[in-house]
Structures are given as structure tokens and as C-alpha cells.
C-alpha positions in Angstrom: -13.1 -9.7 -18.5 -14.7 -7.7 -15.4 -15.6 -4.1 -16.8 -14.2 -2.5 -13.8 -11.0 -2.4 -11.7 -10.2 -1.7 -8.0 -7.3 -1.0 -6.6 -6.3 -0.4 -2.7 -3.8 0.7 -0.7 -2.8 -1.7 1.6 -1.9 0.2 5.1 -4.5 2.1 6.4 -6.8 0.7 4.0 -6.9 -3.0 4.3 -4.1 -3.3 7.2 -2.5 -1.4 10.2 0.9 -1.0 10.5 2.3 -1.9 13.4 4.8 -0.3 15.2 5.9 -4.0 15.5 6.0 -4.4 11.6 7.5 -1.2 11.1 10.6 -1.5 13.2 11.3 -5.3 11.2 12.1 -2.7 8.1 14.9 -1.0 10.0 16.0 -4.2 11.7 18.6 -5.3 8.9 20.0 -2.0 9.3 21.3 -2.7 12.9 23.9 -4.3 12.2 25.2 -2.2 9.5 24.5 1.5 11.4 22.7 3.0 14.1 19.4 2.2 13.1 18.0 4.2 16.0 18.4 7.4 14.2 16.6 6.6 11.0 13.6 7.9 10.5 10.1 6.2 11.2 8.4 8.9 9.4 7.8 7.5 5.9 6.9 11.0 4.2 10.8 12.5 5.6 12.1 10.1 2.1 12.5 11.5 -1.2 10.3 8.6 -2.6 7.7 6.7 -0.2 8.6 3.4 -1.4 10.4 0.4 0.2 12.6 0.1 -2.4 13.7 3.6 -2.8 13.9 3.8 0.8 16.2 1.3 1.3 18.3 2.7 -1.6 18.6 6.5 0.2 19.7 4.9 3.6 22.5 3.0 1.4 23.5 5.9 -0.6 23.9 8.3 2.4 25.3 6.0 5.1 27.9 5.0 2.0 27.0 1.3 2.4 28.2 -1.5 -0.4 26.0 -1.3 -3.5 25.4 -4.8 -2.7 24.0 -4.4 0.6 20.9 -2.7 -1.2 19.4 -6.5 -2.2 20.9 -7.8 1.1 18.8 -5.9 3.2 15.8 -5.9 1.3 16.2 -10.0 1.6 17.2 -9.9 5.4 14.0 -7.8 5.7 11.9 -9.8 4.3 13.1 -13.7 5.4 12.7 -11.6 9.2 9.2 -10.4 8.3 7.9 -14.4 7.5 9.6 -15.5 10.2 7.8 -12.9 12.6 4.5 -14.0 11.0 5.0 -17.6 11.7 5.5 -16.9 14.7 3.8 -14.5 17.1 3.0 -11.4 14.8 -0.2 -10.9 14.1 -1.2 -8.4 11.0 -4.2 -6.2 12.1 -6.7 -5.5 9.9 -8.5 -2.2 9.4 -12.7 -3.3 10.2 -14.6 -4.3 7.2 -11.7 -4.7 5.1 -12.5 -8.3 4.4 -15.7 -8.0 4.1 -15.5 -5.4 1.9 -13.4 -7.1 -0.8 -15.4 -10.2 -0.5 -18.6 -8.6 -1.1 -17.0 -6.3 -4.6 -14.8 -9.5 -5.9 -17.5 -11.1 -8.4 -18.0 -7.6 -10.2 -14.7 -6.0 -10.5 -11.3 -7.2 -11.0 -9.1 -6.7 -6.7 -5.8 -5.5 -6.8 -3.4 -3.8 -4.8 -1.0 -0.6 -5.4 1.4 -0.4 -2.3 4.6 1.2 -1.4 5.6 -1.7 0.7 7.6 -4.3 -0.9 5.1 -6.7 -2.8 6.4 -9.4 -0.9 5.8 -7.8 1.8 2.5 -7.2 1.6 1.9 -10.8 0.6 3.0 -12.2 3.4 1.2 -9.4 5.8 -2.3 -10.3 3.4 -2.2 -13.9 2.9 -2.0 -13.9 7.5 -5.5 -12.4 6.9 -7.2 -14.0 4.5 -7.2 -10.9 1.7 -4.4 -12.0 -0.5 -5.9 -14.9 -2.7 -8.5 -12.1 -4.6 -6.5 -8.8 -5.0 -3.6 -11.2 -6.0 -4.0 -10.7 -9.7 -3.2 -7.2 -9.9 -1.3 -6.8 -7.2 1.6 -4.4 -7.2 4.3 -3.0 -4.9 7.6 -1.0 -4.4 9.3 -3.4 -6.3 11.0 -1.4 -9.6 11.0 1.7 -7.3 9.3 4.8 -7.5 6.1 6.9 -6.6 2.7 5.9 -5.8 1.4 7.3 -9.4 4.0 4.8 -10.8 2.7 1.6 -9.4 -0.5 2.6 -9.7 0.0 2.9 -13.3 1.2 -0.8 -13.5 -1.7 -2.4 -11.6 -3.8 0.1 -14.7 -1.7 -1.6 -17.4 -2.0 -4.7 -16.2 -6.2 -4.3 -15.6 -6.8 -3.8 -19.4 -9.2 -1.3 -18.4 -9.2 2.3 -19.2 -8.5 4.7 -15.9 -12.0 5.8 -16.2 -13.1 1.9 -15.3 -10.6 2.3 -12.0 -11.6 3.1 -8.8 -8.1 3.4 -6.0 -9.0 3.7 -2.8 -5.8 5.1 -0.6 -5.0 7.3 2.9 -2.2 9.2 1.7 -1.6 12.0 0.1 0.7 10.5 -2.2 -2.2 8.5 -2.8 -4.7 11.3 -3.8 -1.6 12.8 -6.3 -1.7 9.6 -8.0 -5.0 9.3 -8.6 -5.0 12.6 -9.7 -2.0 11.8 -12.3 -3.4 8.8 -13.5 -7.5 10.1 -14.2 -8.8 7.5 -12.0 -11.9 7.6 -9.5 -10.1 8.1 -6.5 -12.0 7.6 -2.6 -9.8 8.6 0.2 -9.9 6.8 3.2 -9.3 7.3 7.2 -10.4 6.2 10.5 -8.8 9.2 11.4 -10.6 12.9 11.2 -6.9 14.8 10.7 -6.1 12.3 7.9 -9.1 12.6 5.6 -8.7 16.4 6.2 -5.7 16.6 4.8 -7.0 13.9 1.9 -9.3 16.7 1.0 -6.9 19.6 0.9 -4.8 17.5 -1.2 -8.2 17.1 -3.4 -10.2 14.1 -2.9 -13.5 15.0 -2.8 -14.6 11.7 -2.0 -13.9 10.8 1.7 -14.6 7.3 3.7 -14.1 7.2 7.6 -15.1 3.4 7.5 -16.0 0.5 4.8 -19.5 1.2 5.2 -19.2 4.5 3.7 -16.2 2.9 1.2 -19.4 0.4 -0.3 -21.2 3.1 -0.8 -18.6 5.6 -2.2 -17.3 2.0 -4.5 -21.4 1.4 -5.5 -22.1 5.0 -6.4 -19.1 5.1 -8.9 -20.1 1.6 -10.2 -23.8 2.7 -10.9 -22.8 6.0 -12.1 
């Protein structure tokens, strides 16, 4: 077994989300509500996860209990069939490369609060879901980004000292925090990795040249 384990976050990490993508999540609403006045911004829900998303917008529009697996599937058959088609997943530069290059000396997974499904489909259309597939892990049993982090740690084998989680959120920084990993914050964005380090990372990446370094630094260490 690989001595080490890393973990990423999947948007703003290894993809972008589209405003495209993003408005497929509210689409099975539509019929249901006036989708129009949910809101886009992810941090406004008590828990940033798909799954617990979909179950506040249930819960306070008073839809069927039922509806909660209904949506998540109409989502999700209407997110593959976007990606057959003309969606195209962008990818944030050197994200690739990046997992090709650290895939022979660390076990690859992924912690996300998108629907691990989701995130499959949105991967596998850029050629980074085969080696973070193994430990991959999602919104999928609910709750917050310290919780699915600590499954993808579980499942590793590893200690959290042998982790490194690479994420752009602040949710993200609390989790590594809560689980004692080595935690990199990442942006393309000067605002964002501010606010990483307020939050407390004290490692900060503004591209994947500066993430192999942070990632070689902690390996060597």
C-alpha cells in the first residue's frame, strides 16, 4: 500500500463549474417550484452538500418526501445527458497533469460536495476519473466537508498525518483542520486564497505549479 494519500476537491481544484453545470442542479426543480428564486450561492445552505441541499429545498417548499430521490435522479440522468451531448467540463490548468505526475507515489482520491455521481460523470469527460477513483467520495450520505473527508481517510488506511487535501473553500480549510490532515489551499483567484488564509491555511497555491511543490514539500518533509 502507497504510504501516502491525496485527496482533492473537485471544483475549483480539478474542475470549473459552470454556470451551465450549475443551473442543471436546479433544473428538476422547475417543474416542481419557481426555481428562479433559489439560491445559486452554495454557502446561503445550512450544509454545502448536494445531498443536504436538495433535502432543505424539499423540506421548506413542503415537497413529497419522495421527491427528495426523484430529483436527485432527474438531476443526474439530465447531467449525462448534457455531457453526451454538447457540455463540455472545463478543467482548472495543470489539473491533469498534476494528478498524472503524483499517481505512482500516493494513493488519488476525491472529497466533494457534489454528488459522487456527479462528479464521475463531470471527471471521466476529462480524463481524471480512472486514478482518483479509488477513494473517491461525495455528498452522498449527507453532511459537511469534514465528514466526507473523513470517509475518503477511512477508506485510505493511512493515518491523517500521511494525508494531504487540497481544497478552495473554506469549508474545506475547517475540515482539514477537524480531521489533522496537511491541508494546501488553492485559488486562481487572489480574494479566494485570502480568505483560505483567514480561515487558516497557511499553505496557499494560485496554480498547480505551486500545488507540486506545496504536495513535494510535505512528501519530503
Amino acid at each position: 500500500m502507497k504510504g501516502w494519500a491525496i485527496v482533492f476537491d473537485v471544483d475549483g481544484v480539478l474542475l470549473k463549474l459552470t454556470r451551465a453545470e450549475e443551473e442543471l442542479f436546479f433544473a428538476p426543480f422547475a417543474a416542481r417550484i419557481d426555481a428562479t428564486l433559489l439560491s445559486r450561492d452554495w454557502n446561503s445552505y445550512r450544509i454545502r452538500n448536494d445531498e443536504d441541499i436538495v433535502r432543505e429545498i424539499a423540506e421548506r417548499y413542503h415537497l413529497p418526501a419522495q421527491d427528495v430521490q426523484t430529483i436527485t435522479a432527474e438531476y443526474l440522468a439530465l447531467l449525462q445527458r448534457e455531457l453526451r451531448g454538447s457540455l463540455k467540463t472545463e478543467t482548472i490548468r495543470g489539473a491533469a497533469q498534476l494528478i498524472g505526475e503524483f499517481a505512482d507515489v500516493a494513493q488519488l482520491g476525491v472529497a466533494t460536495a457534489n454528488f459522487l455521481e456527479a462528479a464521475r460523470l463531470r471527471l471521466q469527460q476529462a480524463n481524471m476519473w480512472e486514478p482518483v477513483s479509488r477513494l473517491a467520495f461525495g455528498a452522498d450520505g449527507g453532511g459537511h466537508k469534514a465528514a466526507i473527508l473523513a470517509r475518503a481517510i477511512a477508506a485510505s488506511g493511512l493515518p491523517s498525518s500521511r494525508i494531504i487535501f487540497i481544497g478552495d473553500n473554506v469549508s474545506d480549510v475547517q475540515a482539514g483542520h477537524l480531521n489533522n490532515v496537511n491541508f494546501i489551499g488553492f485559488s486562481t483567484e487572489a480574494a479566494r486564497r485570502k480568505k483560505l488564509g483567514m480561515a487558516g491555511a497557511t499553505r496557499l497555491c494560485a496554480d498547480h505549479t505551486e500545488t507540486r511543490a506545496a504536495i513535494t514539500q510535505i512528501l519530503n518533509a
